[in-house]
ChimeraX commands (.cxc) that place a marker at each C-alpha (Angstrom):
marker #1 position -59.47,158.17,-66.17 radius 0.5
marker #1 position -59.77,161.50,-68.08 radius 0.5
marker #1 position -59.04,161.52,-71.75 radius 0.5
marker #1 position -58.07,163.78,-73.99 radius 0.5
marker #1 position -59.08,165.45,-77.31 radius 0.5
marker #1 position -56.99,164.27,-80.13 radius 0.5
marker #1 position -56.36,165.74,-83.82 radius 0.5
marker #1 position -57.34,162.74,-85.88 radius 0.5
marker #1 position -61.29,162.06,-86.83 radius 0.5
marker #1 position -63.27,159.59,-89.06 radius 0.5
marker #1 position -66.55,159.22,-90.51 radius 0.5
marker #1 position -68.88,156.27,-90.24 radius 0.5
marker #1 position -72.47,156.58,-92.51 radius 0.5
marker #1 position -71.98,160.24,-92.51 radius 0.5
marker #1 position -71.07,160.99,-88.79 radius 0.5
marker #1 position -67.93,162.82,-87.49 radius 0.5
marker #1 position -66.52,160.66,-84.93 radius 0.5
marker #1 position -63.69,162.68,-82.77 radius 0.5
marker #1 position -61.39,160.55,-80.32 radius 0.5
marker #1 position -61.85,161.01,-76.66 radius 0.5
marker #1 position -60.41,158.80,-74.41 radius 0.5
marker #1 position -62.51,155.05,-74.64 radius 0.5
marker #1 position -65.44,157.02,-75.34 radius 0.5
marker #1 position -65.69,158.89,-79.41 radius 0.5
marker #1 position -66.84,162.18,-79.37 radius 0.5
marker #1 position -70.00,161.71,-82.29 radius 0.5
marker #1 position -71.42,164.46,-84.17 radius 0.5
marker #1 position -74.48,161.88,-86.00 radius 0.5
marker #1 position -75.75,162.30,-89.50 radius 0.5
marker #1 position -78.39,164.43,-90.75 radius 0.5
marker #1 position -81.85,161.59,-91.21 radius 0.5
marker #1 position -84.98,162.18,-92.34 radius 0.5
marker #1 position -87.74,161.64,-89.82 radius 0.5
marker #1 position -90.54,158.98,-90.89 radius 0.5
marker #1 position -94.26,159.52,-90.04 radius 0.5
marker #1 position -94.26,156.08,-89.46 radius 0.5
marker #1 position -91.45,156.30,-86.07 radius 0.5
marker #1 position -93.47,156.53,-83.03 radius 0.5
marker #1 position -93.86,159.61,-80.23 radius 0.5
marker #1 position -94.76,162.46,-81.92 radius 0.5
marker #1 position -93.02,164.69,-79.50 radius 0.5
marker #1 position -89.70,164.46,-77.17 radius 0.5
marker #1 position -90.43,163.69,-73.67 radius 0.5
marker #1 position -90.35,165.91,-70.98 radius 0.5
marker #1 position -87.82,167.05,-69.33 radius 0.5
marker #1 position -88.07,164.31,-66.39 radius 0.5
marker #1 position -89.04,161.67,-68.20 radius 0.5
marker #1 position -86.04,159.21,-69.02 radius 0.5
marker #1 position -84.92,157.53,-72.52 radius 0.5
marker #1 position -83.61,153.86,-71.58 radius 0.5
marker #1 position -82.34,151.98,-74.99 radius 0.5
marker #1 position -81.75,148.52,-74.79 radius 0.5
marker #1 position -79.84,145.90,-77.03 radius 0.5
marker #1 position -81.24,143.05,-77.94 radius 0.5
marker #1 position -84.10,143.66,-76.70 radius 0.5
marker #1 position -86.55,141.64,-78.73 radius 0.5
marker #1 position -86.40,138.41,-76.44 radius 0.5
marker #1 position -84.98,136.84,-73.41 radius 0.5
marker #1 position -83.81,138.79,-70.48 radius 0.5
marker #1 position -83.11,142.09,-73.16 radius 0.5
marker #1 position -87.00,142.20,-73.43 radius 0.5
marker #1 position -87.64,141.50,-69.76 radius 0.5
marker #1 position -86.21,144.99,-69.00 radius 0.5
marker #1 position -87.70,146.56,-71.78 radius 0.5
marker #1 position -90.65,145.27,-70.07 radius 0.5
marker #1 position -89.61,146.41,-66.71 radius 0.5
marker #1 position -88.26,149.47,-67.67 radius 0.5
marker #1 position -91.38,150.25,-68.85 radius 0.5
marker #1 position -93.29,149.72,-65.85 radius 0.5
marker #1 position -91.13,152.79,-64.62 radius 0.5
marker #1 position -92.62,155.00,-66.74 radius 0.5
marker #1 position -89.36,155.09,-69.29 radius 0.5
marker #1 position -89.98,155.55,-72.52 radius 0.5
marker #1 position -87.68,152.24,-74.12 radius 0.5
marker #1 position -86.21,152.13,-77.66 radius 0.5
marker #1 position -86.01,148.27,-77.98 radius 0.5
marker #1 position -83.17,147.56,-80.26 radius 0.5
marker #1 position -82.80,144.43,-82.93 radius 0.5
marker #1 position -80.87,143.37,-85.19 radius 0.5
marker #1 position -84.17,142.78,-86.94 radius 0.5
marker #1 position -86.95,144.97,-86.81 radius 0.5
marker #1 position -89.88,142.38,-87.50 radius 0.5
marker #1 position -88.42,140.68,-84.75 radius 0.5
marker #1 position -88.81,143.72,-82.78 radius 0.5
marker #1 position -92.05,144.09,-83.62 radius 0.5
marker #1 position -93.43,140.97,-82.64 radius 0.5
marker #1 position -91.82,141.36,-79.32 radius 0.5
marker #1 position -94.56,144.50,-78.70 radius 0.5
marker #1 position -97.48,141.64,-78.80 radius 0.5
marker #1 position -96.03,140.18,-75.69 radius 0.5
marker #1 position -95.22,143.69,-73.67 radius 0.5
marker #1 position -99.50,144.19,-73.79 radius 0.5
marker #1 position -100.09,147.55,-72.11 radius 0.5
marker #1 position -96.80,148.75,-72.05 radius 0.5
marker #1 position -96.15,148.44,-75.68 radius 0.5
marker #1 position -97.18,152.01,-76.13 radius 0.5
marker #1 position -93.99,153.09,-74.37 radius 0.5
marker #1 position -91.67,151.09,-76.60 radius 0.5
marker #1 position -90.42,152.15,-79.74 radius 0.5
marker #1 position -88.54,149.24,-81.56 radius 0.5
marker #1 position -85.09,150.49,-84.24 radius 0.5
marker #1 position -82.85,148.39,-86.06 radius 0.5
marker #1 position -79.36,147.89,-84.47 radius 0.5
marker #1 position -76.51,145.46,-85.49 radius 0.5
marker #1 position -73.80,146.69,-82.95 radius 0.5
marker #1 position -71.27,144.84,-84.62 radius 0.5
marker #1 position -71.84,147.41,-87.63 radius 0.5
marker #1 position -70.68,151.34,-87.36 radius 0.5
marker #1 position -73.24,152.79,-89.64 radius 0.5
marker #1 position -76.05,150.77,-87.58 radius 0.5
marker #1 position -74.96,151.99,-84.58 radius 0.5
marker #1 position -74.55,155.76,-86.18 radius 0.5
marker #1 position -78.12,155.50,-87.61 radius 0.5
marker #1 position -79.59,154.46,-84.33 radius 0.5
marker #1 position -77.31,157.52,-82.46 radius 0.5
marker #1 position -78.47,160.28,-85.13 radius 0.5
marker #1 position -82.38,158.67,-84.45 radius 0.5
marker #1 position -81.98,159.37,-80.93 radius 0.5
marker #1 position -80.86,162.86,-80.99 radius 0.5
marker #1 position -83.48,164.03,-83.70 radius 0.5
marker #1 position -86.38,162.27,-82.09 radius 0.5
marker #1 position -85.76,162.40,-78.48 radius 0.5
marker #1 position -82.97,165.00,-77.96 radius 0.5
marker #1 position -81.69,162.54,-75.11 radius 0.5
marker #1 position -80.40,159.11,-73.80 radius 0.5
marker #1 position -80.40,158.57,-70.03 radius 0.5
marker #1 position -79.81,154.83,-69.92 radius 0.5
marker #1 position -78.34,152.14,-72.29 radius 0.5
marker #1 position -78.77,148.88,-71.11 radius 0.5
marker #1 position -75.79,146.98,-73.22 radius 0.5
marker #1 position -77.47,143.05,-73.77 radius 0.5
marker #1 position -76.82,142.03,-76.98 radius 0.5
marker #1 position -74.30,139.08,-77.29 radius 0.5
marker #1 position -73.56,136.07,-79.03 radius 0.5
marker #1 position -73.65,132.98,-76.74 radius 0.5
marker #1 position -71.20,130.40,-76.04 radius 0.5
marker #1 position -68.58,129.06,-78.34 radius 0.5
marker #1 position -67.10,125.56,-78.64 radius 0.5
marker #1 position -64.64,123.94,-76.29 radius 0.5
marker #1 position -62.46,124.58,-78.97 radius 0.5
marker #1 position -60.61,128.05,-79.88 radius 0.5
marker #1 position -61.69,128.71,-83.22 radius 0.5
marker #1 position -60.22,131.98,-84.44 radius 0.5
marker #1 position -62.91,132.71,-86.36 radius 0.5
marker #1 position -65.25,132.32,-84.21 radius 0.5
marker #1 position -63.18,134.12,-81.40 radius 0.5
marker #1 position -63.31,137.30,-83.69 radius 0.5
marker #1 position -66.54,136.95,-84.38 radius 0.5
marker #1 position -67.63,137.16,-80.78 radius 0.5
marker #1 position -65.15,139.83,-79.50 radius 0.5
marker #1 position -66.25,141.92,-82.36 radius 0.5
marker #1 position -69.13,141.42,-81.08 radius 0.5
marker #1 position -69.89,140.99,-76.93 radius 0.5
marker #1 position -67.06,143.46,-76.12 radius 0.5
marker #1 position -66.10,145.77,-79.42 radius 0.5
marker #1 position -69.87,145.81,-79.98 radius 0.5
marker #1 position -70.57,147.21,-76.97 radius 0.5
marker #1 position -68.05,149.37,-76.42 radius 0.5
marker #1 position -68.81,150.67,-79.79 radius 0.5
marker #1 position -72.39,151.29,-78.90 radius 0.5
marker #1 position -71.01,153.04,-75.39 radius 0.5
marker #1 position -69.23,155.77,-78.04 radius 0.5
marker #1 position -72.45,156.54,-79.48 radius 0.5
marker #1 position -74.80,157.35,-77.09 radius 0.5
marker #1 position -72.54,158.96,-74.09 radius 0.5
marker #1 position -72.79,162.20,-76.13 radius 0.5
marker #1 position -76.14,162.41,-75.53 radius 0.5
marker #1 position -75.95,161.53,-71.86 radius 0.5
marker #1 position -73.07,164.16,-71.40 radius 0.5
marker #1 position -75.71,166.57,-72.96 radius 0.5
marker #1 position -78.06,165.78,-70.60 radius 0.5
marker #1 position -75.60,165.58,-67.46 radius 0.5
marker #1 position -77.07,162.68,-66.97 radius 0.5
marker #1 position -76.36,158.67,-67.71 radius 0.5
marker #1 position -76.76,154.63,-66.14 radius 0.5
marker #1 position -74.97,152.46,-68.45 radius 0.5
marker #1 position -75.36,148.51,-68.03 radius 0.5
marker #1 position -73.09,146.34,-69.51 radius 0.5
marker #1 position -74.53,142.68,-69.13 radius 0.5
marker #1 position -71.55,139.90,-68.91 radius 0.5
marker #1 position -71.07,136.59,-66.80 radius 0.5
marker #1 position -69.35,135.49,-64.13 radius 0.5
marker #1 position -67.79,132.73,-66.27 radius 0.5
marker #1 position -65.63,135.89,-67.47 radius 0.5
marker #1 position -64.06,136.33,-64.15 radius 0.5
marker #1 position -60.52,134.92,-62.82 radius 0.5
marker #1 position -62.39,133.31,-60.17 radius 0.5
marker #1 position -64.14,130.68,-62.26 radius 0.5
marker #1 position -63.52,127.40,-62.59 radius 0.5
marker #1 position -65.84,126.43,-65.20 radius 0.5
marker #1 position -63.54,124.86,-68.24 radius 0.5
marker #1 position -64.22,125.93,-72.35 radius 0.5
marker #1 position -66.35,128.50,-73.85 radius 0.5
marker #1 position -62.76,130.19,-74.60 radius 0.5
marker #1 position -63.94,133.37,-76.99 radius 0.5
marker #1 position -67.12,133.77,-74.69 radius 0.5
marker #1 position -65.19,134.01,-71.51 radius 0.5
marker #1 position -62.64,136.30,-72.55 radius 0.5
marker #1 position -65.00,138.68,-74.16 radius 0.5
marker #1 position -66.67,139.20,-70.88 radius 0.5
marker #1 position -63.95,139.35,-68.97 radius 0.5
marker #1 position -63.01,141.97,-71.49 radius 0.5
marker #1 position -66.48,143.77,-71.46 radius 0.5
marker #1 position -66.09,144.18,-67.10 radius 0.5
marker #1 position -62.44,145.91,-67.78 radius 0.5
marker #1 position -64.45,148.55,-70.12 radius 0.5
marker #1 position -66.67,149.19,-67.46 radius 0.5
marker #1 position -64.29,149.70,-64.73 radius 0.5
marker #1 position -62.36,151.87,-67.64 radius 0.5
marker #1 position -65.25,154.02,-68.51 radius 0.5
marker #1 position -66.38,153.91,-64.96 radius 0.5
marker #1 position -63.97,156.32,-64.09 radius 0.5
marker #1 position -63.73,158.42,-66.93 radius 0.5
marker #1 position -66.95,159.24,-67.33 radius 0.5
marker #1 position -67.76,159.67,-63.01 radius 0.5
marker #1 position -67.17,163.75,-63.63 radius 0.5
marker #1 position -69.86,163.76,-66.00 radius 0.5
marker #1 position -72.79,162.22,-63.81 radius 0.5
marker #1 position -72.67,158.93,-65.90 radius 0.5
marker #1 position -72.74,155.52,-63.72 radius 0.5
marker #1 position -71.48,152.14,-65.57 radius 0.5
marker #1 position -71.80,149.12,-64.18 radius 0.5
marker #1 position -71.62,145.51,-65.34 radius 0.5
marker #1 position -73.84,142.79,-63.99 radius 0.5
marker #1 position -73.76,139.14,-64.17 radius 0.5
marker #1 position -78.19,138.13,-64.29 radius 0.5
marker #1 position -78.10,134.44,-63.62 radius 0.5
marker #1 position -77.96,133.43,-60.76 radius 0.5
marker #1 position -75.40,130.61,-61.38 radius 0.5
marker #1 position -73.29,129.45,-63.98 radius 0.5
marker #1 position -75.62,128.73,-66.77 radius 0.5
marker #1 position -75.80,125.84,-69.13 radius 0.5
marker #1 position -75.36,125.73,-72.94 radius 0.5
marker #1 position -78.41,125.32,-74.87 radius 0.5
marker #1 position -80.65,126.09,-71.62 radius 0.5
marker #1 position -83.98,128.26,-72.50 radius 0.5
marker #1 position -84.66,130.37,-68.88 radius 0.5
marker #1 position -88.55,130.10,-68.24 radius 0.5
marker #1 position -89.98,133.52,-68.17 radius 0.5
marker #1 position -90.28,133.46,-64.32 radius 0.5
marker #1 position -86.99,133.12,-64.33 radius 0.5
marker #1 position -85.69,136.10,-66.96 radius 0.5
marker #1 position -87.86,138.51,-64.86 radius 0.5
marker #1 position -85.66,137.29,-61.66 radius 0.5
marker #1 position -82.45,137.74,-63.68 radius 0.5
marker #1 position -83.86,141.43,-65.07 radius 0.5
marker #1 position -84.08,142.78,-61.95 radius 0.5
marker #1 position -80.04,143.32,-61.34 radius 0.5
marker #1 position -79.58,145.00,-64.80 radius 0.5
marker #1 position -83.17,147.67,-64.05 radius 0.5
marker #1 position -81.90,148.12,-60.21 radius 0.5
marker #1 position -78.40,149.19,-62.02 radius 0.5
marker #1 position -79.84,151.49,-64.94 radius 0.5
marker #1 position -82.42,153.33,-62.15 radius 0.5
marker #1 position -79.82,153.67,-59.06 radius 0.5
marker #1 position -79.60,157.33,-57.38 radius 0.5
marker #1 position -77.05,159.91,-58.20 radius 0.5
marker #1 position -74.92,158.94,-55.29 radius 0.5
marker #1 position -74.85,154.85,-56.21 radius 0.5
marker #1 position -72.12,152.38,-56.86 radius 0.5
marker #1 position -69.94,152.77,-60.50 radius 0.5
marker #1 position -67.52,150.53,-61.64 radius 0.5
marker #1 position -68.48,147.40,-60.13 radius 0.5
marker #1 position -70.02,143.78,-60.76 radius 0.5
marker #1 position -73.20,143.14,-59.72 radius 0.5
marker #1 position -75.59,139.37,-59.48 radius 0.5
marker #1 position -78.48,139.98,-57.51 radius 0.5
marker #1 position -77.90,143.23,-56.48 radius 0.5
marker #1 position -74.97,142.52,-54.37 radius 0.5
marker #1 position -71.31,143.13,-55.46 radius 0.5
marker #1 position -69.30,139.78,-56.32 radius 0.5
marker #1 position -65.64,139.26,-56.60 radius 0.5
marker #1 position -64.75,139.47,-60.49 radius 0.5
marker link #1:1,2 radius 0.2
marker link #1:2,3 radius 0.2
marker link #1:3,4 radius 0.2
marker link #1:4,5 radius 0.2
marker link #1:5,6 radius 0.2
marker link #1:6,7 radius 0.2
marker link #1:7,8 radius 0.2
marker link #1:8,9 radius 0.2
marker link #1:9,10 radius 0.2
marker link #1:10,11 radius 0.2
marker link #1:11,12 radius 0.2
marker link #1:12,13 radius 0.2
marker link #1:13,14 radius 0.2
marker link #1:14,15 radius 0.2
marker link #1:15,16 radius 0.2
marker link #1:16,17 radius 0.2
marker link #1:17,18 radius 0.2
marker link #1:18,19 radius 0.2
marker link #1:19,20 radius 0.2
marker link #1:20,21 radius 0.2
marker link #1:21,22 radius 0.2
marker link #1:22,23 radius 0.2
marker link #1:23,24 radius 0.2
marker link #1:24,25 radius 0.2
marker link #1:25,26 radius 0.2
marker link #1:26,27 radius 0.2
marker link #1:27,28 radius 0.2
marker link #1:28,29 radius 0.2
marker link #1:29,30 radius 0.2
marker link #1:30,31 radius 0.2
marker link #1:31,32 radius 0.2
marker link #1:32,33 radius 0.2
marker link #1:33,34 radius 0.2
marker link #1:34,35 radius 0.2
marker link #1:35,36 radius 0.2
marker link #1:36,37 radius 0.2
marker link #1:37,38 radius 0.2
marker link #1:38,39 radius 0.2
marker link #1:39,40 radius 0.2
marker link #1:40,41 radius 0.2
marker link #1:41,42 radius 0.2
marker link #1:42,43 radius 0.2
marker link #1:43,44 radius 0.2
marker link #1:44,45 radius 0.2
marker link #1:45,46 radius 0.2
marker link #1:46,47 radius 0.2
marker link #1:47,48 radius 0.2
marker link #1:48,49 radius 0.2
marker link #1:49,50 radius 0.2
marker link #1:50,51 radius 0.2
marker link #1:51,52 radius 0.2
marker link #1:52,53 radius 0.2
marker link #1:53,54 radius 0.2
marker link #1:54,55 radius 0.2
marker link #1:55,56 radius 0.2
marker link #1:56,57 radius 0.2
marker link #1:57,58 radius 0.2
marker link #1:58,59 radius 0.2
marker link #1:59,60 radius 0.2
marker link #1:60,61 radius 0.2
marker link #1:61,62 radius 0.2
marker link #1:62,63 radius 0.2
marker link #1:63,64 radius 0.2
marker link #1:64,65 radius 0.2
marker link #1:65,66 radius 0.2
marker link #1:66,67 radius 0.2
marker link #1:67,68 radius 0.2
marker link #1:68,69 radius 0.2
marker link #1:69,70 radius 0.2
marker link #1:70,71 radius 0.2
marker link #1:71,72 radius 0.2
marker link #1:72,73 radius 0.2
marker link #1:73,74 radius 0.2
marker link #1:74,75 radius 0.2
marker link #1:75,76 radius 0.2
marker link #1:76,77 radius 0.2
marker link #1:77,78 radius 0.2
marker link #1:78,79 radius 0.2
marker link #1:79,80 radius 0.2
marker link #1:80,81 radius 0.2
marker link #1:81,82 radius 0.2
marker link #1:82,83 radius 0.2
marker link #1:83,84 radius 0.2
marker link #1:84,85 radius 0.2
marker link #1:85,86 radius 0.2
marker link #1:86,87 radius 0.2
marker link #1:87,88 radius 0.2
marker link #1:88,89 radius 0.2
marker link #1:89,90 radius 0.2
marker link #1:90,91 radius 0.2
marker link #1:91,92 radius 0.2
marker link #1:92,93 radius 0.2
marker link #1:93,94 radius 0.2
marker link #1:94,95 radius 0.2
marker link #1:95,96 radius 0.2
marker link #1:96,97 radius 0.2
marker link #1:97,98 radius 0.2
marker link #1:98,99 radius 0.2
marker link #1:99,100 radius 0.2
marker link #1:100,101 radius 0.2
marker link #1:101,102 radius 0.2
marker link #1:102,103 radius 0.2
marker link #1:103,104 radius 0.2
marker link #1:104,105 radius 0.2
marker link #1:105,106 radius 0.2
marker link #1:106,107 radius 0.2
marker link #1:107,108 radius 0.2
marker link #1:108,109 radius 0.2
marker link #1:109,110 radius 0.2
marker link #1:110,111 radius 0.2
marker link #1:111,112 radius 0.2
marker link #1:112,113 radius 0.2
marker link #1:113,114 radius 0.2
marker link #1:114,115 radius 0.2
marker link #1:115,116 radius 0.2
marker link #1:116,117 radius 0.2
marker link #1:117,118 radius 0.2
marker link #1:118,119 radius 0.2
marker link #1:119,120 radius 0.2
marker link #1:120,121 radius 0.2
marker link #1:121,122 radius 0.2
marker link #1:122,123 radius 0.2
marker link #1:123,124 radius 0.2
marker link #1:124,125 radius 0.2
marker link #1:125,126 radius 0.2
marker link #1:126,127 radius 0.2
marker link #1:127,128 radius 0.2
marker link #1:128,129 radius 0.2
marker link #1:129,130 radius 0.2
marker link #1:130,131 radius 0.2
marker link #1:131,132 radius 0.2
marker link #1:132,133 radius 0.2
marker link #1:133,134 radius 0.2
marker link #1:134,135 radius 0.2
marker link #1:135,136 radius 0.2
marker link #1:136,137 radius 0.2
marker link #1:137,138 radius 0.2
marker link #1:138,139 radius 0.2
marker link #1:139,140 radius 0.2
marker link #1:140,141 radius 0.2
marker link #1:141,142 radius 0.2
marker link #1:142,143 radius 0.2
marker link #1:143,144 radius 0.2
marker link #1:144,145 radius 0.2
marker link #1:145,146 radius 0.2
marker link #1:146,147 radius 0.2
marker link #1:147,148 radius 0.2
marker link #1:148,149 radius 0.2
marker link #1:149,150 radius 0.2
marker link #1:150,151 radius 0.2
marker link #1:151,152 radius 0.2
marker link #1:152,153 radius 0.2
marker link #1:153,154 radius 0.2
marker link #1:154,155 radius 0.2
marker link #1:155,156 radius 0.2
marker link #1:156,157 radius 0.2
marker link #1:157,158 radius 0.2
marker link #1:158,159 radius 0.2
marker link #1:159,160 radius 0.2
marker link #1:160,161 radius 0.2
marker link #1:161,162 radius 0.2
marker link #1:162,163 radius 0.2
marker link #1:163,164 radius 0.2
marker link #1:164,165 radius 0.2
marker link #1:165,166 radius 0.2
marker link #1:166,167 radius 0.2
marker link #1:167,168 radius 0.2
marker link #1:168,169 radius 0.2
marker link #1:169,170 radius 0.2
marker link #1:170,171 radius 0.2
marker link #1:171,172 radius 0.2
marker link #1:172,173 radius 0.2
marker link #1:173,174 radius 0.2
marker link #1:174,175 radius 0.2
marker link #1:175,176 radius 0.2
marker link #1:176,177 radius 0.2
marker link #1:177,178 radius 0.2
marker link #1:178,179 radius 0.2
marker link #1:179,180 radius 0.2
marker link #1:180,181 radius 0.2
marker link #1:181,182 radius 0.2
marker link #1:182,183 radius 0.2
marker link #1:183,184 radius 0.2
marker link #1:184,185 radius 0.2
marker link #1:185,186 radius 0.2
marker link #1:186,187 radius 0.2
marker link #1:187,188 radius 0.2
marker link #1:188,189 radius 0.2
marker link #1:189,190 radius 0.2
marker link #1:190,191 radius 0.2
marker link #1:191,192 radius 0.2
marker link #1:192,193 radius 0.2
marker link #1:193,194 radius 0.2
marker link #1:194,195 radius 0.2
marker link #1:195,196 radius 0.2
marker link #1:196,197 radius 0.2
marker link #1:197,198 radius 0.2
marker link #1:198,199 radius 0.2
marker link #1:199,200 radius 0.2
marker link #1:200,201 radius 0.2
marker link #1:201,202 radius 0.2
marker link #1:202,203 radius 0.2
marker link #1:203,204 radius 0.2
marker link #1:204,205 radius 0.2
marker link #1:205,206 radius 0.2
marker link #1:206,207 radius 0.2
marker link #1:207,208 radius 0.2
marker link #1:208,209 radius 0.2
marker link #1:209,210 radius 0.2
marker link #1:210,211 radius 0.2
marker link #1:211,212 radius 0.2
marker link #1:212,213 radius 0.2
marker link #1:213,214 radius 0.2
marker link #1:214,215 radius 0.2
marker link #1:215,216 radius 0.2
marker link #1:216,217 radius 0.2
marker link #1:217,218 radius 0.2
marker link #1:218,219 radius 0.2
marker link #1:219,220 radius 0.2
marker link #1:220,221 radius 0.2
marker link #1:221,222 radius 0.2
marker link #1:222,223 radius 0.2
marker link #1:223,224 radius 0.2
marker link #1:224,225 radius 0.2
marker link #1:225,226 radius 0.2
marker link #1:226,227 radius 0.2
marker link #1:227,228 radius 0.2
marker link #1:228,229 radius 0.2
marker link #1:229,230 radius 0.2
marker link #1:230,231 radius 0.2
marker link #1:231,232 radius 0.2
marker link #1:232,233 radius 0.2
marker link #1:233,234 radius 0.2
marker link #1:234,235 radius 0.2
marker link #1:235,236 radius 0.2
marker link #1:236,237 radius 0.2
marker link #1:237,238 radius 0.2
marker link #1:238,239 radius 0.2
marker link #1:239,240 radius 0.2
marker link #1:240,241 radius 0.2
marker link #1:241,242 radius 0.2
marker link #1:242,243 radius 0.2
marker link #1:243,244 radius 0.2
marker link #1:244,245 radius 0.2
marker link #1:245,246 radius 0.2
marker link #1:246,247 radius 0.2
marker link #1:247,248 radius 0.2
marker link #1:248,249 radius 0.2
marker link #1:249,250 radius 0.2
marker link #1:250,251 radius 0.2
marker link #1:251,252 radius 0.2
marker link #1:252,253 radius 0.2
marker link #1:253,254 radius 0.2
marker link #1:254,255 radius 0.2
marker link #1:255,256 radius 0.2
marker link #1:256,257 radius 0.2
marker link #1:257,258 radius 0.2
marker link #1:258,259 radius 0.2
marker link #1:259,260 radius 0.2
marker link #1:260,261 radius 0.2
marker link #1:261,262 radius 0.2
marker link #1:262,263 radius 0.2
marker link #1:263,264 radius 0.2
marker link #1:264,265 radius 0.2
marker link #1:265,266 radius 0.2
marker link #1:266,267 radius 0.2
marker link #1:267,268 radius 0.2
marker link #1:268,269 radius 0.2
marker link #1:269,270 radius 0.2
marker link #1:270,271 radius 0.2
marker link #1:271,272 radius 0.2
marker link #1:272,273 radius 0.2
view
């Protein structure tokens, strides 16, 4: 699904944003770098950039963690930075490949700032891991609330998606994960949660979307549903069980040049959306 330039642009926080297709064409901001932002250099050439959203807890910092472990260097993104920080205390060892930035996907200058970051300090983004969400809503279709969690779990992420596929077209290079739910898909059963469901049903139509406009530029996007069934409101995972759930969205952000794009993945294994 190619796209096409168009004449019209905007500007978010400073940055030129040109229409192209579902994916914005971004030309970020000039920042000023802080002594305090970790890595003191770019990393080589092989050495992959993974950014993940909401990555301070849960299954988000699970594959920060295991993301990690592979030897990426991770930008753990939160909508709060102490948050972020604390989350380092728990990764031990691997903390020194982490680098934790403010994000609030739901905002365009946020999402600009974190972009513009990117390119100055890294020159690169090979994989975005797309976890940040708000949970369920009420049986009940609140409007408000409806907005609030579209503009969230699906504009959010697509808006994210615009920002950093520059980079990965720069690089020839991308894995995009887009975590959603199975509750999203026509073939559950599974009653309420109205805004929640549609906005992942809505964030697996992206990815087949993007999926195929972006397969000519080396960029894989798939979506992935991490639990393993249909998951109860108010439930906290244990820890044992986020690392389970973690592995589908890693296995999807590290597959080979030649794997699967545009599908829906629980446990590695394609299910029927």
């Amino acid at each position: 699904m190619g796209g096409r330039e168009t004449g019209g642009q905007s500007r978010a926080n400073g940055a030129v944003i040109r229409p192209f297709g579902a994916v914005a064409r971004v030309v970020p901001p000039t920042v000023v770098r802080s002594p305090t932002e970790p890595w003191s250099s770019r990393p080589p050439a092989d050495g992959r950039v993974a950014l993940v959203s909401g990555g301070n807890s849960g299954l988000g910092l699970q594959v920060v963690r295991l993301l990690a472990e592979q030897g990426m260097r991770v930008v753990l993104a939160s909508r709060s930075v102490d948050r972020g920080r604390a989350a380092l205390e728990w990764l031990g060892v691997h903390a020194d490949r982490v680098a934790v930035r403010q994000l609030d996907i739901t905002d365009p200058a946020s999402v600009a700032r974190l972009a513009s970051w990117l390119d100055r300090r890294l020159g690169r983004c090979d994989v975005l891991v797309n976890n940040a969400a708000i949970p369920f809503d009420a049986a009940s279709a609140d409007l408000g609330v409806v907005q609030r969690i579209l503009d969230t779990n699906l504009l959010g992420t697509w808006r994210l998606i615009q920002a950093i596929v520059p980079l990965m077209r720069t690089g020839g290079y991308g894995r995009i994960v887009n975590v959603s739910n199975s509750l999203g898909g026509v073939a559950a059963t599974r009653p309420g949660l109205p805004a929640y469901r549609i906005s992942k049903s809505g964030v697996y139509s992206l990815t087949r979307m993007l999926a195929d406009e972006l397969l000519g530029d080396g960029i894989l996007v798939n979506a992935c549903s991490p639990e393993p069934a249909y998951p109860v409101p108010g439930d906290s995972p244990q820890p044992a069980e986020l690392s389970s759930w973690a592995d589908t969205p890693v296995w999807l952000a590290t597959l080979p040049d030649d794997g699967p794009t545009g599908g829906f993945y629980r446990g590695r294994n394609e299910i029927v959306w």
